[in-house]
C-alpha positions in Angstrom: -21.6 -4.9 10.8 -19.5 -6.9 8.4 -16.8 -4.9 7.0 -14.3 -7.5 5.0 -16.8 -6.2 2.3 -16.5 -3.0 2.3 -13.2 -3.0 -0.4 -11.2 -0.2 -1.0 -9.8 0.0 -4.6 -7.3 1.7 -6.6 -5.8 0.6 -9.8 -2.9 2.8 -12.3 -1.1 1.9 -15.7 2.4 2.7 -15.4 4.8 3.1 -18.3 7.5 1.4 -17.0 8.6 -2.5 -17.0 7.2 -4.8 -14.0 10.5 -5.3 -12.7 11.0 -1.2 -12.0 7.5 -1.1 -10.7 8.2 -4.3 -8.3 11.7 -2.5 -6.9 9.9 1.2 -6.7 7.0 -1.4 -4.1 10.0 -2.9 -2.1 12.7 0.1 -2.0 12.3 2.3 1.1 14.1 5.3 -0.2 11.7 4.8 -3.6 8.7 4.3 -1.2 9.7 7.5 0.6 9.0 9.6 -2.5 5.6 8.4 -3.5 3.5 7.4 0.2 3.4 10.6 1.5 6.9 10.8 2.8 6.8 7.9 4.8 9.6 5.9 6.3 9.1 1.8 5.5 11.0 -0.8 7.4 10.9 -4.4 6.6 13.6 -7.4 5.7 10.7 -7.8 2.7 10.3 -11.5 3.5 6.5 -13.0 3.9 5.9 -13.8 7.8 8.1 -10.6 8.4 7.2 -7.1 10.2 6.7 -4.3 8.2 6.7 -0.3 9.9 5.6 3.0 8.2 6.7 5.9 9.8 6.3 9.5 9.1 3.7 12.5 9.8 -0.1 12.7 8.2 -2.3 15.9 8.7 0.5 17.3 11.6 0.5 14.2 13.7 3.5 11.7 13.7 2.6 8.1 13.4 4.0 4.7 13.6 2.5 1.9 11.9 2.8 -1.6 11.4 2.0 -5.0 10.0 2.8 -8.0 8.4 4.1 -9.3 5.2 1.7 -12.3 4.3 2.8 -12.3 0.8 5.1 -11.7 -1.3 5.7 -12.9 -4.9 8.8 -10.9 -6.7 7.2 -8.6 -9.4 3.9 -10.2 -9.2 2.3 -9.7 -6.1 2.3 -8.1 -2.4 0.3 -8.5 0.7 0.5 -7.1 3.9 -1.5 -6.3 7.0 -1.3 -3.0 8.0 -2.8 -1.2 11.2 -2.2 2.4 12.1 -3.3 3.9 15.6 -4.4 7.0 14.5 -7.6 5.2 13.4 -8.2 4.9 17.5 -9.0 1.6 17.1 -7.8 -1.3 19.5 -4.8 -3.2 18.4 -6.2 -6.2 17.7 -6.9 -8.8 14.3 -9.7 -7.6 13.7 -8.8 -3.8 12.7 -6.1 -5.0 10.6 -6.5 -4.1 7.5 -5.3 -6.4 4.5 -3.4 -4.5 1.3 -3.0 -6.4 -1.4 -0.9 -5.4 -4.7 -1.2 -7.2 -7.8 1.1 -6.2 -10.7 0.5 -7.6 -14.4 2.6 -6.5 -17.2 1.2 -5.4 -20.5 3.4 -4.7 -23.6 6.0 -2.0 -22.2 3.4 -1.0 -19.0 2.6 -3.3 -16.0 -0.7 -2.7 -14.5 -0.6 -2.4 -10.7 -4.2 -3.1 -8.9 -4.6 -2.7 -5.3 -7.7 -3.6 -2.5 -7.4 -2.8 0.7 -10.0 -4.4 3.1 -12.1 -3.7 6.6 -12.9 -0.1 6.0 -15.4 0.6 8.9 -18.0 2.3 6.2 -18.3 3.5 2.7 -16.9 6.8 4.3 -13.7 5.7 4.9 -13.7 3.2 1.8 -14.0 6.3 -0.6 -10.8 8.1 1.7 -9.1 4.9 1.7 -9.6 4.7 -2.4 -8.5 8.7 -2.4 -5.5 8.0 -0.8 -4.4 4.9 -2.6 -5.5 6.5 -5.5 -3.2 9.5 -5.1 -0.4 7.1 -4.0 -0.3 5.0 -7.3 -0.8 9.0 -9.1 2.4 9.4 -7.5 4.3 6.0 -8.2 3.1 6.5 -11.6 4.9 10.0 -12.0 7.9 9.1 -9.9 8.2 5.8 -12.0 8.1 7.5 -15.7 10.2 10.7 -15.1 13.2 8.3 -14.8 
């Protein structure tokens, strides 16, 4: 079954300049406070590892990708694979995030797909959590 198709999508307004929104995407200790609680590692340069650490649902997990790329306050994309989905490590069951930020007036749009959900089942979580995530950014973002 092909699954590039089946797109996860999330997309949130945010009342706050493009260049807070871009910092709050690339700052661990910002990232920290809106993905769940999760510990980011990367030197933030395209061709570059990237690690998320934390806990989800009781279990503590570790995982990683690549920065493919990265355009300062305009756009970020990264692999991502996480072993709790008990897949193989292998290309294939990477999954591809991409963030897209456009500024409108005083708000900058952010707009994220994330690919190769097995089925619609996980696409809908996926879009949950993302969806939750941005919630999150979005509340973190214009309380300061």
């Amino acid at each position: 079954m092909e699954t590039q198709y089946l797109i996860a999508t999330a997309k949130q307004s945010i009342n706050a300049p493009v260049e807070k929104v871009w910092k709050a995407l690339v700052d661990p200790e910002a990232i920290k406070k809106y993905m769940f609680g999760t510990t980011v590692t990367s030197d933030w340069k395209e061709g570059s590892n990237i690690t998320w650490e934390g806990e989800w649902q009781g279990k503590p997990y570790k995982d990683k990708g690549t920065i493919l790329e990265l355009k300062s306050q305009e756009r970020l994309k990264y692999s991502h694979f996480s072993p709790l989905s008990g897949l193989a490590d292998s290309p294939e069951n990477y999954h591809t995030v991409t963030i897209d930020l456009d500024e409108k007036g005083d708000q900058t749009i952010v707009s994220l797909s994330q690919d190769k959900n097995q089925n619609e089942q996980e696409r809908e979580r996926s879009e949950k959590n993302w969806g939750m995530m941005l919630m999150d950014m979005k509340k973190l973002l214009e309380q300061g």
